[in-house]
C-alpha positions as CSV (number, residue, x, y, z in Angstrom):
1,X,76.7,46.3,44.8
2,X,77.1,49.8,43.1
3,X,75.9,49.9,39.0
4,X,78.5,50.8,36.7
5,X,78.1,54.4,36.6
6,X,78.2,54.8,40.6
7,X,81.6,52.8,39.8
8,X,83.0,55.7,37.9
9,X,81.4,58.7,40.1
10,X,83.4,56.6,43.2
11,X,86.3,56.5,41.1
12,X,88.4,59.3,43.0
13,X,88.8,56.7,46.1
14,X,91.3,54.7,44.0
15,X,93.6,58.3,44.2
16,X,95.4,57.5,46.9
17,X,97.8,55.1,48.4
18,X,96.3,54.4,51.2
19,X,93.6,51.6,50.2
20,X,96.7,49.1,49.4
21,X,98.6,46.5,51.5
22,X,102.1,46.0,50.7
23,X,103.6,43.0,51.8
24,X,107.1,42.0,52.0
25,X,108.3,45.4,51.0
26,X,111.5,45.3,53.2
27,X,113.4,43.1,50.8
28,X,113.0,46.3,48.3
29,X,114.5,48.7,50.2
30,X,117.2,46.0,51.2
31,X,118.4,46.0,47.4
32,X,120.6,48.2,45.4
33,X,118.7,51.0,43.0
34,X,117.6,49.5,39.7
35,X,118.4,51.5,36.6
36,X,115.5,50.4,34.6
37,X,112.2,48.9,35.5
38,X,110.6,46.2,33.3
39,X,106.7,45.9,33.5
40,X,104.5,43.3,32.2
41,X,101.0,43.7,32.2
42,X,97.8,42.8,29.3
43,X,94.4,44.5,29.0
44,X,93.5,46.7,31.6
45,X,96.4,45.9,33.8
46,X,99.1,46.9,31.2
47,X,97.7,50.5,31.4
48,X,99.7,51.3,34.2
49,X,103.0,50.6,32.4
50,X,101.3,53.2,29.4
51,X,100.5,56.1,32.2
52,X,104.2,55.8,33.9
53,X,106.1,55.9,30.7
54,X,104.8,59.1,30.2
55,X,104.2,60.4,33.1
56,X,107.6,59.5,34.9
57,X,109.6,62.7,34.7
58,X,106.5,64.6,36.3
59,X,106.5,62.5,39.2
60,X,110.5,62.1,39.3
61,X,111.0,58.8,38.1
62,X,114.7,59.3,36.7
63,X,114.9,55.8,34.9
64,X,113.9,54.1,32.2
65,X,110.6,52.0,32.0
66,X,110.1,49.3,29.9
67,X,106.3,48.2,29.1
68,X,105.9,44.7,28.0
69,X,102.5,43.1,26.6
70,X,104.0,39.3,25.8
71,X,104.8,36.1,26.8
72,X,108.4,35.6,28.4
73,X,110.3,38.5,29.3
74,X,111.0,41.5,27.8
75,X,114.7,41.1,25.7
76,X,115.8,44.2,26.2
77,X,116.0,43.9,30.2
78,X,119.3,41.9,29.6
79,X,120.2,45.6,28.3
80,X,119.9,46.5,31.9
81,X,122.5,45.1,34.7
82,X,120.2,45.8,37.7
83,X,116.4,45.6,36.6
84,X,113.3,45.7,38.8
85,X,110.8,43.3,37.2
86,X,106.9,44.4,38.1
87,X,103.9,41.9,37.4
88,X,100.3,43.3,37.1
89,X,97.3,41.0,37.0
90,X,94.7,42.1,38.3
91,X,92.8,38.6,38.1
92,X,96.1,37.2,39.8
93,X,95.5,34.6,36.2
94,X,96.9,36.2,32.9
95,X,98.8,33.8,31.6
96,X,101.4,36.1,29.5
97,X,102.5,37.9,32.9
98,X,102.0,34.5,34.8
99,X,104.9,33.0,31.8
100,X,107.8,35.8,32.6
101,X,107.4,35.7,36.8
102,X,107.6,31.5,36.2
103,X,110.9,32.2,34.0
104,X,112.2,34.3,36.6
105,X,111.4,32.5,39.8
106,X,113.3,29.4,38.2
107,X,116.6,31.3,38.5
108,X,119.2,31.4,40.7
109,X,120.0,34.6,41.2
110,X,116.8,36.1,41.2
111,X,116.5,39.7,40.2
112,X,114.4,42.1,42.0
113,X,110.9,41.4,41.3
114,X,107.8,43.1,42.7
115,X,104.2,41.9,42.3
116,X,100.7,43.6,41.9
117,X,97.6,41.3,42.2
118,X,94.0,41.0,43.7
119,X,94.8,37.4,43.9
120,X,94.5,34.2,41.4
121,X,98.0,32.3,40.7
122,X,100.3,35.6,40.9
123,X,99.7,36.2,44.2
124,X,100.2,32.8,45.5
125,X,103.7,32.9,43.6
126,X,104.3,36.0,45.5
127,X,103.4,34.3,48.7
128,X,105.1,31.1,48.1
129,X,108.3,32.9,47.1
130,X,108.4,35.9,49.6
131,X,108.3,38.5,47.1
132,X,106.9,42.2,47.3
133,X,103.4,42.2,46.5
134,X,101.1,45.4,46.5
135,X,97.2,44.0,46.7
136,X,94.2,45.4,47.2
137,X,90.2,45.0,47.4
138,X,89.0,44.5,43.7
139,X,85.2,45.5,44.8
140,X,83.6,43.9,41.5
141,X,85.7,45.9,39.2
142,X,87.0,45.1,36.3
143,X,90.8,45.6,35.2
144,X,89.9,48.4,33.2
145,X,88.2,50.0,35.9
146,X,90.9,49.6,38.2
147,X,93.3,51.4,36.7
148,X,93.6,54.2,39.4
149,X,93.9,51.4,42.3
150,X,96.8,49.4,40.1
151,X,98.6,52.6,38.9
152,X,99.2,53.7,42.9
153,X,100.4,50.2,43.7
154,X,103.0,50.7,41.4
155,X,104.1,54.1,42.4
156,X,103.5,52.3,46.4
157,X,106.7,50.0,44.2
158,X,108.5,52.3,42.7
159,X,109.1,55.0,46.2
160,X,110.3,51.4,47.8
161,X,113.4,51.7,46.0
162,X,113.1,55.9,45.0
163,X,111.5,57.1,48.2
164,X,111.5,61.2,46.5
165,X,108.8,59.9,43.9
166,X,106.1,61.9,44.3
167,X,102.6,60.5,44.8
168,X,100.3,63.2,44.8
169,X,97.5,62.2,46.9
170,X,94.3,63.1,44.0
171,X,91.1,62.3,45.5
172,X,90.1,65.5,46.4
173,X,90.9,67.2,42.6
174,X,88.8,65.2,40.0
175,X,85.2,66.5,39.8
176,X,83.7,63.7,38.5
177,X,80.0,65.0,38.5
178,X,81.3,68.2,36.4
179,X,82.6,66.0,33.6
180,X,79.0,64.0,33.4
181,X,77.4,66.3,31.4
182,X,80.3,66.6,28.2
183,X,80.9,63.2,28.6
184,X,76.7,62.7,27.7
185,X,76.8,65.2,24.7
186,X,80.2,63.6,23.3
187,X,78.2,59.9,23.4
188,X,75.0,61.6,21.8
189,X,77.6,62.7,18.9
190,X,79.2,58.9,18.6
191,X,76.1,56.9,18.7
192,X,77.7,54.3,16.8
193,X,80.7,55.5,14.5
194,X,83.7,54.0,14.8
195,X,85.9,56.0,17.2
196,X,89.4,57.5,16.2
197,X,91.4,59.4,19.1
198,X,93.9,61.6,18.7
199,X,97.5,63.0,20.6
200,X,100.5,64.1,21.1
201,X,103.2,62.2,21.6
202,X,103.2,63.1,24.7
203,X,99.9,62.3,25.9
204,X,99.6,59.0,23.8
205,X,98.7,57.1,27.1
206,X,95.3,58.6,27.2
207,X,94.6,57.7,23.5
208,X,95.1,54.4,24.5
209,X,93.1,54.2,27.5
210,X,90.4,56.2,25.6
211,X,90.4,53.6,23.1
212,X,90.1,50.5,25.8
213,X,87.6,51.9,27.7
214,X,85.4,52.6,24.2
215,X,86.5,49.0,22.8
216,X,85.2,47.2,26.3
217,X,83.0,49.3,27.8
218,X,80.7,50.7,25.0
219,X,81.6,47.7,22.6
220,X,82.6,49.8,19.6
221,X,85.5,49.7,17.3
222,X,88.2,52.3,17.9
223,X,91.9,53.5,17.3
224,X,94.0,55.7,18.1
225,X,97.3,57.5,16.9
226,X,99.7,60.8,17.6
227,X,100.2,63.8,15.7
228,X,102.5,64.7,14.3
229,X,103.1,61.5,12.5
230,X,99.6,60.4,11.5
231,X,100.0,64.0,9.3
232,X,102.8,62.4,7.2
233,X,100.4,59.0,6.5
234,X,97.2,58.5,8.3
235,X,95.1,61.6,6.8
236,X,95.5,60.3,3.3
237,X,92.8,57.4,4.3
238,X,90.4,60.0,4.5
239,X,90.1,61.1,0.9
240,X,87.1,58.4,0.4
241,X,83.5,59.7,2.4
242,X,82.1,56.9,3.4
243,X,83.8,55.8,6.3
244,X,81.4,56.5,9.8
245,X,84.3,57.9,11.6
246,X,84.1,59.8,14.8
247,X,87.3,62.4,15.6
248,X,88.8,62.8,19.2
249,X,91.2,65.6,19.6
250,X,92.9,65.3,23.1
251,X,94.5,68.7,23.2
252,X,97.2,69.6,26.1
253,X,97.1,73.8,25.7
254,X,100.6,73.8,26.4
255,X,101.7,71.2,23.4
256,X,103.8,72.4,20.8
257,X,101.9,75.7,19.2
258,X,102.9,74.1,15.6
259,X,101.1,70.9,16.6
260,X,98.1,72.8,17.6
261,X,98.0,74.9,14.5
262,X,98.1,71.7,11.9
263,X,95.1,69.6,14.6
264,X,93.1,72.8,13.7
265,X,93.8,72.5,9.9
266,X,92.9,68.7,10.2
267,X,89.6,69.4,11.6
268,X,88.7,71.2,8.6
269,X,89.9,68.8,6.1
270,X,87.6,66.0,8.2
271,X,84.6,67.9,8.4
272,X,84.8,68.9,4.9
273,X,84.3,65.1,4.2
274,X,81.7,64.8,6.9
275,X,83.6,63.1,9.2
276,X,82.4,65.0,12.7
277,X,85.2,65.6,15.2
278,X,85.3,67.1,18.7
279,X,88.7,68.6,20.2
280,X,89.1,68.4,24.1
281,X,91.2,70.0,26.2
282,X,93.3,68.6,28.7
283,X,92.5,70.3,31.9
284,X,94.4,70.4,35.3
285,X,97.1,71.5,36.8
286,X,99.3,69.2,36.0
287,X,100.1,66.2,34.0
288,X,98.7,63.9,36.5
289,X,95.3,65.9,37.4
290,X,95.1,66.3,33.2
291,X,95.5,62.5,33.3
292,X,93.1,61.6,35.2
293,X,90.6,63.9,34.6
294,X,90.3,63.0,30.9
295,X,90.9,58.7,31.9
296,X,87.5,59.5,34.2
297,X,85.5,61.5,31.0
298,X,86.5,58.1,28.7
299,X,84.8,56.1,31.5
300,X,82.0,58.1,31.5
301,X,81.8,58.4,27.8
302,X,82.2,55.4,27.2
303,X,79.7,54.2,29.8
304,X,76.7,56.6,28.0
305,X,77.6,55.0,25.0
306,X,76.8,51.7,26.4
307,X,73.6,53.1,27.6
308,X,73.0,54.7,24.0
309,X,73.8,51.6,22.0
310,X,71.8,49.0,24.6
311,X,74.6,47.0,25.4
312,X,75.9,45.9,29.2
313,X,78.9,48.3,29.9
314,X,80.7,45.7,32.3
315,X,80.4,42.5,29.9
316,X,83.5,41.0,27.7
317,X,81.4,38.3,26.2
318,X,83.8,37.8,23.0
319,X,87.4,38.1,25.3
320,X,85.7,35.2,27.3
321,X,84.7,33.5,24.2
322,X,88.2,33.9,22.8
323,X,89.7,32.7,26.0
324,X,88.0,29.7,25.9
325,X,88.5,29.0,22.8
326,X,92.1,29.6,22.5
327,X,92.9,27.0,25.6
């Protein structure tokens, strides 16, 4: 079995479409175009619905997507006259996206629905019912660390019914070992602090996986937030010192040149009330390569935290607590 950080250096095999199995598939392509897709997802397997809401012009995705992290079913697909519903578990178990497929597979006219599990009680409703279902060879991963392998099983979805998706085959353009070192000298910096990341609007998906993968992985506390807003309300929780906050710029160079300008003054207004900060570029050539290759340097950030602070990267010892407690 690989260790955790031979997980993330192997993390460019999930790039691709071609580790997935995609069964029933032809009753997709049988149905009429949705005009919005509807995901539910939690944890690590909501991520996906975070990355294609932003990252669905880019690849061609013409429709609206709408990301729900509940019980039941999103209200606002009634909005919608021909929805595509998508389930992500990756445990096959959760039992907020395991609530909305049970509300839907008691109708009569069942919309279009789609599954994505490794197996566990989703993909036996997705058996027992005949529905699409995209699955795949969870390896000892984790949700979190899956997120490359459940992201292309829902664009593997999505070209079922919009075939000129693109799915840019990736595997070949993250260099993971080159990102190793930063990612070291950014957890030295941490240590411990309590970790706030930073965005644009635009990129607000990677503050979020950021922010899992440092809650999880490297058990610290962190949040995250998009400029421009957090200049109209969050900076004024900064005029007190002694907070041990850690700043994480995510920088696009081609966002909004005003944007830039004001993440440059905020710097100085944090470090002038010792509050250290680092500001990283987004590199690639692309939104999906600058996706990707920042989603890998949080893995491996958050990983040498782990190391730093002496706690097991793949453990969720208080999420298992909570779950059983919460039965």
């Amino acid at each position: 079995m690989k260790s955790y950080l031979e997980e993330i250096l192997s993390f460019n095999d999930q790039l691709k479409i071609g580790n997935l199995k995609f069964f029933n598939r032809e009753k997709l392509k049988k149905m009429p175009a949705p005009d919005g897709i509807v995901i539910t997802g939690m944890g690590g397997s909501g991520l996906p619905s975070n990355l294609i809401t932003k990252l669905g012009t880019s690849i061609g995705l013409k429709i609206p997507v709408l990301p729900w992290k509940d019980y039941g079913l999103n209200p606002c697909s009634k909005t919608l006259e021909n929805p595509l519903f998508v389930f992500i578990s990756f445990s096959g178990n959760t039992e907020e996206t395991l609530s909305g497929l049970k509300l839907l597979t008691q109708k009569k006219n069942r919309p279009k629905i789609a599954v994505i599990a490794c197996g566990g009680e989703l993909k036996r409703m997705a058996e027992r019912f005949r529905l699409p279902f995209v699955t795949f060879d969870p390896q000892g991963l984790t949700p979190r660390q899956a997120l490359g392998y459940n992201y292309y099983a829902l664009i593997k979805v999505l070209r079922s019914v919009f075939p000129k998706i693109s799915a840019k085959d990736l595997s070949k353009k993250i260099n993971i070992l080159s990102l190793e070192k930063p990612a070291q000298a950014l957890a030295r910096r941490i240590k411990s602090r309590i970790v706030l990341i930073y965005t644009d609007s635009k990129n607000s998906h990677l503050g979020y996986v950021w922010k899992t993968n440092i809650n999880e992985t490297a058990k610290l506390p962190a949040f995250t937030n998009f400029f421009p807003e957090i200049y109209h309300n969050e900076i004024t929780a900064f005029e007190k010192k002694h907070f041990p906050f850690f700043a994480i710029f995510l920088i696009d160079p081609q966002t909004n040149k005003k944007i830039i300008k004001k993440t440059k003054a905020l710097t100085k207004i944090l470090n002038s009330r010792k509050i250290p900060t680092a500001v990283l570029a987004l590199s690639g050539k692309n939104p999906e390569e600058k996706t990707w290759n920042s989603i890998v340097l949080s893995h491996l950030t958050s990983f040498y935290l782990a190391k730093l602070n002496k706690v097991n990267p793949k453990a969720t010892k208080l999420i298992d607590q909570f779950k059983k407690l919460s039965k």
